[in-house]
C-alpha positions in Angstrom: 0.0 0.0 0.0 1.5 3.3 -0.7 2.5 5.5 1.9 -0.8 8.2 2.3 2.1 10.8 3.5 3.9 10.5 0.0 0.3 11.9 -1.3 1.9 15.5 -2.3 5.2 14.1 -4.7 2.6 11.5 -6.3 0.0 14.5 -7.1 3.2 16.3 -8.6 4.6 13.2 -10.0 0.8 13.0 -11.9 1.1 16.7 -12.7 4.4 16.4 -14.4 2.6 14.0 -16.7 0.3 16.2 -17.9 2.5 18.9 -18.1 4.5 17.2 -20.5 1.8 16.3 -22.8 0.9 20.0 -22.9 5.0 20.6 -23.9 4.8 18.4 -26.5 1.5 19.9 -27.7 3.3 23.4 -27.2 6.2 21.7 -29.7 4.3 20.8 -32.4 1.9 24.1 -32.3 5.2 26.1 -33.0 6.8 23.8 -35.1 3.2 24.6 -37.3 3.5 28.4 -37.6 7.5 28.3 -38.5 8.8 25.3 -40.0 6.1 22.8 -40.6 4.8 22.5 -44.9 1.4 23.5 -45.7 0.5 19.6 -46.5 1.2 18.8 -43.2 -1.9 20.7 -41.4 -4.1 17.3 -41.2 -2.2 15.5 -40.1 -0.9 17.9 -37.7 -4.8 18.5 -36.5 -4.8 14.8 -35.7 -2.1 14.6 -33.4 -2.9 17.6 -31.8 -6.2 16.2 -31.2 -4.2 12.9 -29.8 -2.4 14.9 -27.5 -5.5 16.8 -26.2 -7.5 13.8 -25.2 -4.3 12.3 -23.6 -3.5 15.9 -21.8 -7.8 15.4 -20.8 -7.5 11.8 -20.0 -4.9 12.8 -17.2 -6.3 15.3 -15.8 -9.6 13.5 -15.4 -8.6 10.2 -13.9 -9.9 9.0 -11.0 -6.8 8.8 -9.0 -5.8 12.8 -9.3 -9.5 13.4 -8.1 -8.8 11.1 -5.4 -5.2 12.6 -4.6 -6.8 15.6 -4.4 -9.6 14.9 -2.0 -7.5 13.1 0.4 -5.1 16.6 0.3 -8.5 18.6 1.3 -9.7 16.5 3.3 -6.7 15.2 5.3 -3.8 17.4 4.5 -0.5 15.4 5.3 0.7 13.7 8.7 -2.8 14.8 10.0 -2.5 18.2 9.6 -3.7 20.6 6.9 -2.0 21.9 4.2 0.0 25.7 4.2 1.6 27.5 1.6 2.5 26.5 -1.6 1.7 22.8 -0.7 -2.2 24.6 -0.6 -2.0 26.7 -3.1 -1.1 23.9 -5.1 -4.2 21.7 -4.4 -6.4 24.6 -4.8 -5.0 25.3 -8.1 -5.1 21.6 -8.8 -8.6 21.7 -8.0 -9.4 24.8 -10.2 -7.6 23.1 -13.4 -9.3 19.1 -12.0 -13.0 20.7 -12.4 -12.5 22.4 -15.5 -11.3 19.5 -16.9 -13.8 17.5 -15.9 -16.5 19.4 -17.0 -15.5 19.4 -20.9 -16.3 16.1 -22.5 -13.0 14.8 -24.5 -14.7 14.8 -28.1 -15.4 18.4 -27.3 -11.5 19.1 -26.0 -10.4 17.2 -29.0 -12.9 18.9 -32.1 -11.2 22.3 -30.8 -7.6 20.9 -30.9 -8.2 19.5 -34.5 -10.5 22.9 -35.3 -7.7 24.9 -33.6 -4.7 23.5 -36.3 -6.8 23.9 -39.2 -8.2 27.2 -38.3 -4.8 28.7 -37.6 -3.9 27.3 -41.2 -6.6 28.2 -43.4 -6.2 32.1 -41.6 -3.2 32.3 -42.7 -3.6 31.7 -46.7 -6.7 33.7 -46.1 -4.5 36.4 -44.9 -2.1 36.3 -47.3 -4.6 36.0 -50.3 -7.2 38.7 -48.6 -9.8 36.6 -48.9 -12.2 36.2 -45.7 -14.5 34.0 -47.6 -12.1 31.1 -47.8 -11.9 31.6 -43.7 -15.9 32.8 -42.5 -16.3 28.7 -42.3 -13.5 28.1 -40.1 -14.4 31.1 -37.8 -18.0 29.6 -37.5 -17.0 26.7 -36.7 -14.3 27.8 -33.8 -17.2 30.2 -32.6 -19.6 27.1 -32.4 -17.0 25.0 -30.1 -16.2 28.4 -28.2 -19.8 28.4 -27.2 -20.1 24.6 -26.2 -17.1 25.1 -24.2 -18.5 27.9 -22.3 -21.7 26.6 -21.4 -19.5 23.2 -20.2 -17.2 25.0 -18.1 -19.5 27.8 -16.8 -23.5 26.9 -17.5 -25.0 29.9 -15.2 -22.6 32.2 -16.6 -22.4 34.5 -19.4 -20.8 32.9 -22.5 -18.2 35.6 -23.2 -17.5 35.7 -18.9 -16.5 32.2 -19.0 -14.5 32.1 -21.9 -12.7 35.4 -21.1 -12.0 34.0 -17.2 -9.9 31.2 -19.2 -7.1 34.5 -19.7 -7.7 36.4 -17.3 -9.0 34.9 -13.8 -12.0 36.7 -11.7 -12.4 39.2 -14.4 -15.9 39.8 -16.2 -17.0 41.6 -19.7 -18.5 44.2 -17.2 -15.2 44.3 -15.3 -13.3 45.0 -18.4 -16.3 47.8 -19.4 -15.7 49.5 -16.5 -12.0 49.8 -16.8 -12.8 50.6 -21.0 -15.7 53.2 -21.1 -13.5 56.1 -19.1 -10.4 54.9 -20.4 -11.6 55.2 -24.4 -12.6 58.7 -23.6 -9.3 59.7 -21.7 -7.4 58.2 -24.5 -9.3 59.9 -27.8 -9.3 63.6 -26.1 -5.6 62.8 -25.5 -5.4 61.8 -29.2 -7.5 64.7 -30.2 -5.4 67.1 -28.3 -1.8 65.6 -30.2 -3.3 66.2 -33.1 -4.3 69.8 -32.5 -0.7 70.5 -31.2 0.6 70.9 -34.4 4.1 68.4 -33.8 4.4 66.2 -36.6 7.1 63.5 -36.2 8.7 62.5 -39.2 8.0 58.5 -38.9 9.2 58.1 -42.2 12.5 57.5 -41.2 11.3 54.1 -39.9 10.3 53.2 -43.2 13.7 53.4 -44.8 15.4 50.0 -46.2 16.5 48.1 -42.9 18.5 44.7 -44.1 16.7 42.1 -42.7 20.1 40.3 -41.1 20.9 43.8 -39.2 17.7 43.8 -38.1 17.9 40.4 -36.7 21.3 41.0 -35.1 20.6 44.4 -33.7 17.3 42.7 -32.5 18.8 39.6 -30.7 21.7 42.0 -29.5 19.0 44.3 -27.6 16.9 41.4 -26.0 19.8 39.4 -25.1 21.0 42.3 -22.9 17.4 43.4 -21.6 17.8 39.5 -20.3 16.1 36.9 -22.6 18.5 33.8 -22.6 19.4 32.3 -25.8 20.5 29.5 -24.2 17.1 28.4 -23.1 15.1 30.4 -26.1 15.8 31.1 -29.8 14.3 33.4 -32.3 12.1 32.7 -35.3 10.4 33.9 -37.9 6.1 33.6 -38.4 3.0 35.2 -40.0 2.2 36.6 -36.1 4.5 37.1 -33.5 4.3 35.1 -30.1 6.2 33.5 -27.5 5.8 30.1 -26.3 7.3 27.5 -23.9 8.0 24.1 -24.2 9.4 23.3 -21.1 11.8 25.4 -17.8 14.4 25.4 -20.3 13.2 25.9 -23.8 10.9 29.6 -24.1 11.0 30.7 -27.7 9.8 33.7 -29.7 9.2 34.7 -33.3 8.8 37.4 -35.0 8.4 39.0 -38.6 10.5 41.3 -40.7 9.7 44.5 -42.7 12.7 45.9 -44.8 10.8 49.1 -45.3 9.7 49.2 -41.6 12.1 49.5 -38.8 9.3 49.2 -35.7 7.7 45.8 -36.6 10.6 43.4 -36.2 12.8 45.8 -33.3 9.4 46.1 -30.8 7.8 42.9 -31.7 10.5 41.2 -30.7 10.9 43.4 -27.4 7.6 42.7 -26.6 7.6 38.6 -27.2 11.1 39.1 -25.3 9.3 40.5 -22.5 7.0 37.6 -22.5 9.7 35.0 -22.5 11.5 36.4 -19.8 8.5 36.1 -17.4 8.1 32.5 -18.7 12.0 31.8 -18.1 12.2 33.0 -14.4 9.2 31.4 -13.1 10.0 29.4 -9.8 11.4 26.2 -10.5 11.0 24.6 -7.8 7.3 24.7 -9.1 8.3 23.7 -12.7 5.7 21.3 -14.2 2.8 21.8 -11.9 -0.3 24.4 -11.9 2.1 26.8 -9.6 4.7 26.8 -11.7 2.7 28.5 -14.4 1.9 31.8 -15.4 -0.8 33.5 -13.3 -3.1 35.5 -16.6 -2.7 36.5 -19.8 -3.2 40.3 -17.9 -0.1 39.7 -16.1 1.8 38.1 -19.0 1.0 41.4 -21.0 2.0 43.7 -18.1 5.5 41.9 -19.2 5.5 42.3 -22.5 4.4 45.8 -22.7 6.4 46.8 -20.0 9.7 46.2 -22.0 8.6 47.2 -25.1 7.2 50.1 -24.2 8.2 51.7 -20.9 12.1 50.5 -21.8 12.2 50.3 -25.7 10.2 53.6 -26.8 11.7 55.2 -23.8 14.0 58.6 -24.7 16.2 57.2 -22.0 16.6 53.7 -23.5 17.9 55.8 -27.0 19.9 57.6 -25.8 22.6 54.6 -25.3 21.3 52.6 -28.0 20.7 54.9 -30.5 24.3 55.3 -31.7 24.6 51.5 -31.8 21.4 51.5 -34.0 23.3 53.5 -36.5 26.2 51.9 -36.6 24.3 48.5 -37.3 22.4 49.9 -40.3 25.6 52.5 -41.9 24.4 55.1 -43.6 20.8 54.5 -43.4 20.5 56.5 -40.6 23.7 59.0 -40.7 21.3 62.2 -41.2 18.8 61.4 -38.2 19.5 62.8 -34.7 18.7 60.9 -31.8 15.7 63.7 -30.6 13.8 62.8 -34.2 14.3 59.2 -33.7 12.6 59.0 -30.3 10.1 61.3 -31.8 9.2 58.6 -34.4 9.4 55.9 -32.3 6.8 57.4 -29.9 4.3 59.3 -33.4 1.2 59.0 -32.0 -1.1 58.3 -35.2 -4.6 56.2 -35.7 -3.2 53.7 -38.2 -4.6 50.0 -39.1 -2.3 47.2 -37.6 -2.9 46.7 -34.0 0.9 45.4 -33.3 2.4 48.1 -34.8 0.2 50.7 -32.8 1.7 53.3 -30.5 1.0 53.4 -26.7 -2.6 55.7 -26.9 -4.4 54.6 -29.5 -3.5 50.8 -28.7 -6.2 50.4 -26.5 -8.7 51.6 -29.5 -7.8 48.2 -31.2 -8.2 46.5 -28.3 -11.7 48.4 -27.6 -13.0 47.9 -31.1 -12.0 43.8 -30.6 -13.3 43.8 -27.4 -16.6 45.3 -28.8 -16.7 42.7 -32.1 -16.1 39.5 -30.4 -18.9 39.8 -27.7 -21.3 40.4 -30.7 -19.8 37.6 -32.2 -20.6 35.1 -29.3 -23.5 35.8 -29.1 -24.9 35.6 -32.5 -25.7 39.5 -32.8 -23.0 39.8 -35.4 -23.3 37.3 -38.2 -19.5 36.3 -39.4 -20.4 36.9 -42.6 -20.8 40.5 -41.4 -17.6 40.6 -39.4 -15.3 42.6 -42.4 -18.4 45.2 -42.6 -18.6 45.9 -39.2 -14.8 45.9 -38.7 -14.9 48.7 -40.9 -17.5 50.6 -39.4 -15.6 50.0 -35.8 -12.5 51.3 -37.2 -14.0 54.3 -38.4 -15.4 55.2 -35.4 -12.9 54.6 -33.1 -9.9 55.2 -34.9 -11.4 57.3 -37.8 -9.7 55.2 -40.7 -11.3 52.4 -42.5 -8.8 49.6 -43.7 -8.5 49.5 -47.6 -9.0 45.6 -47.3 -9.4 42.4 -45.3 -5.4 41.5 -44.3 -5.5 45.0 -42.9 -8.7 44.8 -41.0 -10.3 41.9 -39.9 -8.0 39.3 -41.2 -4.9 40.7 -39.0 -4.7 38.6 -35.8 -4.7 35.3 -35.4 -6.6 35.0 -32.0 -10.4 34.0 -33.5 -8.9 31.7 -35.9 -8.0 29.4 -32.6 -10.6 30.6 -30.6 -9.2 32.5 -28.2 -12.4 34.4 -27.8 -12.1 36.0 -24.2 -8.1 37.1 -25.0 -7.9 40.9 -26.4 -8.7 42.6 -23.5 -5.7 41.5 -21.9 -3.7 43.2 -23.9 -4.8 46.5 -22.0 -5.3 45.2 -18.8 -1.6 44.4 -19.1 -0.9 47.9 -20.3 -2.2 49.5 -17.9 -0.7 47.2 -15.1 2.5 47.7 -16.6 2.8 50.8 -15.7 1.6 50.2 -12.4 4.5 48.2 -12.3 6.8 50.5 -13.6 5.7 53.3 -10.5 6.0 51.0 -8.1 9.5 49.6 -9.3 10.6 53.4 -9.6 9.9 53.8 -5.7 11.9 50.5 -5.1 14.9 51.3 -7.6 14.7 55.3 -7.8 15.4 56.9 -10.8 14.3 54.0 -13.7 15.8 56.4 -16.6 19.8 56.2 -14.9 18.8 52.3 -15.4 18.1 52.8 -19.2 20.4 55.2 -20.2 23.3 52.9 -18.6 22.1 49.8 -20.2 21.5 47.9 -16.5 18.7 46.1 -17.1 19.4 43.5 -14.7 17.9 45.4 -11.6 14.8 45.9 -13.3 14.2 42.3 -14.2 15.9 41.1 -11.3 12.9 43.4 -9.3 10.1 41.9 -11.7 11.5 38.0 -10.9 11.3 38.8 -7.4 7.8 40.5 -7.4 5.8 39.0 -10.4 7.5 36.2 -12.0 8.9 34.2 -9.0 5.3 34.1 -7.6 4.2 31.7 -10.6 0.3 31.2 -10.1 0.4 31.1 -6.4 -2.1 34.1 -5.9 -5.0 35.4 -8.0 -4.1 37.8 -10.2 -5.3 40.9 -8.5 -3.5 39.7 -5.7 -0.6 39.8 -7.2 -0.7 43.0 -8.3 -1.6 44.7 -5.1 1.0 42.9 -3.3 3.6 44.4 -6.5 2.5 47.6 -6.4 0.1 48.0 -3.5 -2.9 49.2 -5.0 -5.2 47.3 -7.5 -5.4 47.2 -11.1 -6.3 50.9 -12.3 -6.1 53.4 -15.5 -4.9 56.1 -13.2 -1.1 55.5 -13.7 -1.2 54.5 -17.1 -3.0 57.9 -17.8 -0.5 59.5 -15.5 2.0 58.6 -17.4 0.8 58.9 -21.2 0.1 62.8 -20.3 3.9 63.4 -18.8 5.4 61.8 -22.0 3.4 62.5 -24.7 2.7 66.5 -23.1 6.7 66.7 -23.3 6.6 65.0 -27.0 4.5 67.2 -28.3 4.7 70.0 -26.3 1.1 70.1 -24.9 0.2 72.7 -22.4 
């Protein structure tokens, strides 16, 4: 009989096993978007699908239900559980119900419909052509809503898919935080435009080799901290960062020769990513605690570096000589004040990923607004490149020309990650949270940049965000960072200092 003390290293021992199948799963999903042929996507969609049911099968067997039980009910040598060793069963239990209310055909028709979705968006991108693609995003949107109602009956649909990202946060939450922030953030755009400053950003969209992109890119994330040794750099259709196991986080990006900002901040950005995913705590590695905590956190990362560091005047004015010198003579004529000045144009334009720091959130907003509608049926997807248009208009006042520039762009719907794009501002606007309260830790953040030490800023986000894994809720862990929760107060703060000095705003 095994020993009902050893009860916690055979629930991790189980965990590990699962975890692994999710690695492997993580594998072949990047292997898909950078290396793997075209032909290959069936096949691929059926050993995902393997790997789902096997990744369901373990984490609805009867013996981690009854390893968990015995942990709640008993704790170990009599007495009950503390710490990590209960945060771990209750995170355990979070993941063990889930699980066990989504039947496997279900977890497996979204893992096949997942592969071929992300495949057949991509030629559709390329092609502009949303027809070939409106099937595929009816169908994900079908599964998205037999998930919902299995993992969350009495909830709203969008609720309970969004909740998969970001945990304990609603539509109505996420409103809330939006409606004052979309009006702080257009009379801010308003006002830039009425100030009369007009950044040249055309020097961004000079001829940049792609190699001395590549180098110059790899050079700056390596020394903001991303370790090559357990990550590499690719190239895909849409950036991301992904992990397959503690020592294996990779990222990808894409190149533009005529556009300096898409490779150097996409990269930044998915390095910011990676480096939360490398220093989470290992003694946690392979289990529910050793994960990340949301996507809201995992954002605050990623935006953090590439904005808060990489658009920074600060940041430019070390690197900005070394930027030269990697492209000779490209930009020889440009000082540094006009490059920073480009870097930061603030300008409603069509591409979310390549959006400055204001009118970012618009994208977000006008996704926010489309997939709710979506969901719940009052936008038909044949409709979706109409109303995409209309959307734009009214929050951004541009219309996109076609489909690859509008509704087409991101690859989120086509593997239904319906719940996902507001996460990209709540991370925004916790990174800067972040940012204050590492500035009253560390002092003056800009001696940091403009000496390239990076290392005490990530050394302070290890120790207050990443080393924490998923031990506490997410707005937990953000008050205990920054001592406040999650608010557009700071991130407004800050866009009025910068951008009022930018463009000289009274």
């Amino acid at each position: 009989m095994p020993n009902p003390d050893d009860r916690l290293a055979r629930l991790r021992d189980h965990l590990a096993g699962a975890a692994h199948l999710a690695q492997a799963a993580a594998l072949l999903s990047w292997d898909q978007v950078t290396h793997m042929p075209s032909g290959g996507a069936e096949a691929r969609a059926r050993q995902m699908a393997t790997l789902a049911r096997a990744q369901h099968a373990r984490w609805t067997a009867p013996e981690l239900e009854e390893l968990v039980v015995a942990l709640e009910t008993d704790g170990v040598d009599g007495a009950p559980l503390a710490g990590d060793d209960a945060a771990l069963v209750r995170e355990t239990r979070r993941l063990l119900d889930r699980a066990r209310s989504m039947p496997a055909d279900l977890v497996a028709a979204i893992s096949r419909q997942r592969v071929r979705g992300r495949q057949v968006w991509g030629q559709a991108r390329a092609d502009d052509d949303f027809a070939s693609f409106a099937p595929e995003l009816r169908a994900m949107l079908a599964l998205a809503r037999e998930q919902a109602s299995a993992i969350a009956p009495d909830a709203p649909a969008y609720d309970a898919l969004h909740d998969l990202y970001e945990r304990g946060s609603t539509a109505a939450r996420v409103a809330a935080l939006f409606d004052p922030l979309r009006d702080e953030v257009r009379a801010l755009v308003v006002a830039i435009g009425a100030s009369g400053v007009r950044p040249d950003a055309g020097i961004l969209r000079r001829e940049f080799p792609e190699a001395a992109q590549e180098a110059f890119a790899v050079a700056t994330v390596r020394e903001m901290g991303y370790d090559f040794t357990r990550g590499r750099l690719d190239r895909t259709v849409h950036p991301f960062a992904i992990r397959v196991g503690a020592g294996d986080v990779r990222i990808t990006t894409r190149y533009r020769t005529d556009f300096l900002g898409s490779a150097l901040f996409g990269t930044i950005h998915e390095a910011g990513h990676a480096m939360y995913e490398q220093n989470l705590p290992a003694q946690h590695v392979d289990t529910p605690l050793g994960g990340s905590v949301s996507l809201g956190i995992h954002e605050s990362q990623s935006r953090l570096w590439e904005n808060l560091v990489g658009r920074s005047p600060a940041f430019w004015e070390r690197a900005y000589p070394r930027l030269q010198a990697a492209f000779p003579g490209v930009l020889d004529d440009v000082r540094s004040e006009a490059f920073v000045a480009a870097v930061n144009e603030v300008r409603p334009s069509l591409i979310r990923v390549e959006a400055d720091e204001i009118t970012y959130h618009l994208h977000v907003m006008l996704r926010f607004d489309l997939e709710r509608a979506l969901l719940d049926g009052s936008l038909a997807v044949d409709d979706l490149p109409g109303a995409w248009r209309e959307r734009s208009r009214a929050l951004l006042g541009i219309e996109p020309p076609n489909d690859r520039e509008g509704c087409l762009q991101d690859v989120h719907w086509s593997q239904g990650m319906v719940g996902y794009f507001p996460t990209y501002s709540l991370g925004t606007l916790a990174s800067v949270q972040l940012w204050e309260a590492m500035a009253r830790d560390l002092g003056d953040l800009d001696e940091f940049l403009r000496e390239g030490r990076f290392a005490p800023l990530l050394g302070w986000l290890v120790e207050h965000v990443h080393a924490h894994g998923s031990r506490h809720e997410p707005e937990e862990l953000l008050r205990r960072a920054t001592g406040a929760p999650l608010s557009s107060e700071p991130y407004l703060r800050y866009v009025r200092a910068k951008y009022g000095a930018l463009y000289r705003l009274a």
